[in-house]
C-alpha positions in Angstrom: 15.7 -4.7 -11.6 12.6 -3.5 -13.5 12.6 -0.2 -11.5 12.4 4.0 -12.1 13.6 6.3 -10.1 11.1 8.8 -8.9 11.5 11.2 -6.2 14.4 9.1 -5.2 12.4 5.9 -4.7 12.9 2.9 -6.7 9.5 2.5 -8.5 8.7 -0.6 -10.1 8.0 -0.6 -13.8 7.9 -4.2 -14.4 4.8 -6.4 -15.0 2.3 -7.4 -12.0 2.7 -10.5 -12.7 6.4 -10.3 -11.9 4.9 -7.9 -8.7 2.9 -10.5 -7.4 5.6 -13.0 -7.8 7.9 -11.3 -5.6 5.2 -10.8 -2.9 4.7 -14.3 -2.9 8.8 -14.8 -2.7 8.6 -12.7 0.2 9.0 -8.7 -0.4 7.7 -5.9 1.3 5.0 -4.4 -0.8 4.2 -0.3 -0.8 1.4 1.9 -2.9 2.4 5.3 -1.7 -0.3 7.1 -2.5 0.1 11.0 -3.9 -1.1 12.3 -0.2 1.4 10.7 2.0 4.3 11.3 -0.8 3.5 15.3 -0.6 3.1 14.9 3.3 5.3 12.2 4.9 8.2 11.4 2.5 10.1 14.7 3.9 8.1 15.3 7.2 8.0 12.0 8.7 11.6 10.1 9.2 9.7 6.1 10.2 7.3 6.7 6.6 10.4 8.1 4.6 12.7 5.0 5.6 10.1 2.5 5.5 8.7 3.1 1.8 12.7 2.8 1.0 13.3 -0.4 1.9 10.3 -2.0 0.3 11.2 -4.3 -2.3 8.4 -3.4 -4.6 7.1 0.2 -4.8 4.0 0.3 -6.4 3.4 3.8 -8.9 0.0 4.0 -7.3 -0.1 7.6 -7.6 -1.6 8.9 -11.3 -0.8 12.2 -10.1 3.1 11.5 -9.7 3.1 9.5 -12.6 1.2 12.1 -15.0 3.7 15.0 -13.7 6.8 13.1 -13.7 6.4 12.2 -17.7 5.4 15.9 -18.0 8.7 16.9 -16.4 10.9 14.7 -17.8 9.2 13.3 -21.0 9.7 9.8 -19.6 6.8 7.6 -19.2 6.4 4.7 -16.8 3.2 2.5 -16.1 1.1 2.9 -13.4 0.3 -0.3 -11.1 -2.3 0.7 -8.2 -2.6 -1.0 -5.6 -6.1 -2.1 -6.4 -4.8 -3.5 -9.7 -2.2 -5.4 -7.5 -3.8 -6.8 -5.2 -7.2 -7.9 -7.5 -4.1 -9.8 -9.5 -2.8 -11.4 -6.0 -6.2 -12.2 -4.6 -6.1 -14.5 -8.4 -3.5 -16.9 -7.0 -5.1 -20.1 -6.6 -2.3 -20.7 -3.5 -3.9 -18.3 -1.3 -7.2 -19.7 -0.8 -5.3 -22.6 0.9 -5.7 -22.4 4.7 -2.7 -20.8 6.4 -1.7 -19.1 3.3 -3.0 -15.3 4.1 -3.2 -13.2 7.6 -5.0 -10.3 7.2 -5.0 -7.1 9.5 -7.7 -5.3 9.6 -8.7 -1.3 10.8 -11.6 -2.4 12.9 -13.9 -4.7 14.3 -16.6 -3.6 11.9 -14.3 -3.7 8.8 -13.0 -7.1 9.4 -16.3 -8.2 9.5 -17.3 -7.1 6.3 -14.0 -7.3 4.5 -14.1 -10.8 6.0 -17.4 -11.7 4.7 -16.6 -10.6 1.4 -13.7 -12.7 1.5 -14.8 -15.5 1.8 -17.4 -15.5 -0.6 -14.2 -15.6 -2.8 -12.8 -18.6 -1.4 -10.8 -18.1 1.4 -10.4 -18.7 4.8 -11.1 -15.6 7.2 -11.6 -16.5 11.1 -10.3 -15.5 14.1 -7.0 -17.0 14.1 -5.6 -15.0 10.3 -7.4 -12.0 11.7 -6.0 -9.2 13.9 -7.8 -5.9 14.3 -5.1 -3.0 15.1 -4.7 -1.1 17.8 -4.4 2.6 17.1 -0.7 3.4 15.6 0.0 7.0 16.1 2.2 8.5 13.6 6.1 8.2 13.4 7.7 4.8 14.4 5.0 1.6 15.3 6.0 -1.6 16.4 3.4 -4.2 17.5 5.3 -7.1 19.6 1.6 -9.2 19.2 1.0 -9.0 16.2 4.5 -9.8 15.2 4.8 -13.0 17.4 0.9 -13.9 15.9 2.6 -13.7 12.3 5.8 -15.7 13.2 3.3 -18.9 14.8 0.8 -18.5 12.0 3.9 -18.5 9.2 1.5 -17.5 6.4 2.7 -16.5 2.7 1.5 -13.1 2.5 0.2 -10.6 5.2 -2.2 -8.4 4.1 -2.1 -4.9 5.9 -5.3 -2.9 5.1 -4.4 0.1 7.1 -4.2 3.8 7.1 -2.0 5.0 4.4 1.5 6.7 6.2 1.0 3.9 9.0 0.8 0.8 7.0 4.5 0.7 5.2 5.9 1.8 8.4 4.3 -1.2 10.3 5.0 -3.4 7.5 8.7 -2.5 7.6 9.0 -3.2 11.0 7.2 -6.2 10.3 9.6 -7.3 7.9 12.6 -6.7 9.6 11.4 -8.5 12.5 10.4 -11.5 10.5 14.3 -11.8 9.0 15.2 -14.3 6.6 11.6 -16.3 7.3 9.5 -13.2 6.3 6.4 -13.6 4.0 5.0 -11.0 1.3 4.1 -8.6 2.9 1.4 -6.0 1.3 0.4 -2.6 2.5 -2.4 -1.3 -0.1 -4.2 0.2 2.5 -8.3 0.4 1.5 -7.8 -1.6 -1.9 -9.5 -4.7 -0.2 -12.5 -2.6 1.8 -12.7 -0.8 -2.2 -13.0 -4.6 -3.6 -15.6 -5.4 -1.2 -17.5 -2.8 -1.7 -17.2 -1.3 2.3 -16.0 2.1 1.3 -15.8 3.8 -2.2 -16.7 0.9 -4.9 -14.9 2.0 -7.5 -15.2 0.7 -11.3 -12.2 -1.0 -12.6 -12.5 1.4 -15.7 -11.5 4.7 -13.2 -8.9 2.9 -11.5 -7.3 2.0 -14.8 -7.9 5.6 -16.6 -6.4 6.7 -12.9 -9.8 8.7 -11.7 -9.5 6.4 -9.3 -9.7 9.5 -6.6 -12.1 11.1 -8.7 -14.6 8.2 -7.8 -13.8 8.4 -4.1 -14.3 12.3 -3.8 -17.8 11.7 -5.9 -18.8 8.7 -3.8 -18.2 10.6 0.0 -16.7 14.4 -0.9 -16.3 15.1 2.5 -14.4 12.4 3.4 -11.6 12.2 -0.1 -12.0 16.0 -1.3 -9.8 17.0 1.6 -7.5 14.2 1.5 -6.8 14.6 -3.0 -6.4 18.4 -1.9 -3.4 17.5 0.9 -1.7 15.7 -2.4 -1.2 19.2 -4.5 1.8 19.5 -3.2 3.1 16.6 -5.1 2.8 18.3 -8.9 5.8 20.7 -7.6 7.8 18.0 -5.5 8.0 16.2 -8.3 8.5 18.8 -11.0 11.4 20.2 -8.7 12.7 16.8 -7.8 11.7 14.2 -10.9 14.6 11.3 -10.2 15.9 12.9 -6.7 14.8 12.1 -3.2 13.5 15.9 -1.9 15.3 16.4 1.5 14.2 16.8 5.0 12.3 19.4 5.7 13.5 22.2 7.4 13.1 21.4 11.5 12.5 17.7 11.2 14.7 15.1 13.3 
């Protein structure tokens, strides 16, 4: 299955190429990123179940994946989800019309993103573009934009959401589409970092994972805070390694 245990999860260790050929055979894509692993995976039921039942789990954390190999001497390779998605946004397929709906964080964003987009070929307008409501935290469902995916029937759905919020829409999503469902791909700001709408990172970082080191340089205020609500990943998964940590203590 070309997967790792970590925390509990099933990581995927395989290839992106293999990655992006499951998308496109229909799987539910996840990046957990080190933040919402040290804050949701025990502390928020809806996140913890939905990152399980994607069918690829991307090791988008370099923090996890440094500490892990530290604690068990094992090392796997780290796919982010900019990596993944840069190789998706490469398929020739999905610059056909109908082939990607994309759901984006705001009005503002979807205009830029969609700008950006298609000045690489593909077809952004108003019908394979939905900009989300608010989703609070915990469970989300989104009847609309469910029956907007089901008429469209793209190949992939591209969810460029909040990180937390994302994977639990996109499970719900995927569940709701059954047996018909497309790829679909929660990595969150990857595309908004590709276009050059919020940090642009250099493909060097991402690959020597300083990634987050070129988000907290570019706006500190805005990252610093966030990279500092992940440090309680290095003893989760030190504790942990291959187990999934349990509830936490009060949580329903």
């Amino acid at each position: 299955m070309n997967t790792k245990n970590i925390l509990g999860l099933p990581f995927f260790v395989g290839s992106v190429t293999e990655a992006v050929e499951r998308t496109l055979n229909g799987a539910l894509v996840v990046a957990p990123s080190g933040p919402n692993l040290a804050g949701e995976l025990q502390r928020v039921p809806a996140y913890r179940s939905a990152v399980q039942s994607a069918g690829v789990i991307l090791t988008d954390s370099s923090v996890m994946v440094a500490v892990y190999k530290l604690a068990t001497g094992r090392s796997v390779p780290r796919h982010s989800g900019l990596k993944f998605l840069e190789a998706l946004l490469g398929e020739a397929p999905l610059r056909d019309d109908g082939a990607v709906f994309w759901v984006m964080p705001s009005e503002s964003e979807s205009e830029s993103i969609g700008a950006w987009l298609r000045t690489q070929g593909f077809a952004v307008n108003a019908g394979n573009t939905y900009v989300a409501p608010f989703y609070p935290k915990g469970p989300i469902e989104d009847p609309e934009l469910l029956r907007r995916i089901a008429a469209f029937g793209p190949k992939v759905v591209v969810l460029n959401l909040a990180g937390g919020k994302q994977e639990v829409l996109g499970a719900w999503l995927h569940a709701g589409l059954g047996a018909a469902a497309p790829g679909i791909v929660c990595t969150g700001a990857a595309v908004a970092f590709l276009a050059g709408t919020q940090a642009n990172i250099p493909t060097w970082t991402d690959r020597l994972g300083l990634g987050w080191a070129a988000r907290c340089l570019s706006n500190p205020m805005k990252f610093v805070p966030r990279y500092v609500r992940a440090l309680p990943l290095l003893p989760l998964v030190w504790k942990y390694k291959d187990s999934l940590p349990p509830i936490a203590a009060g949580v329903s």
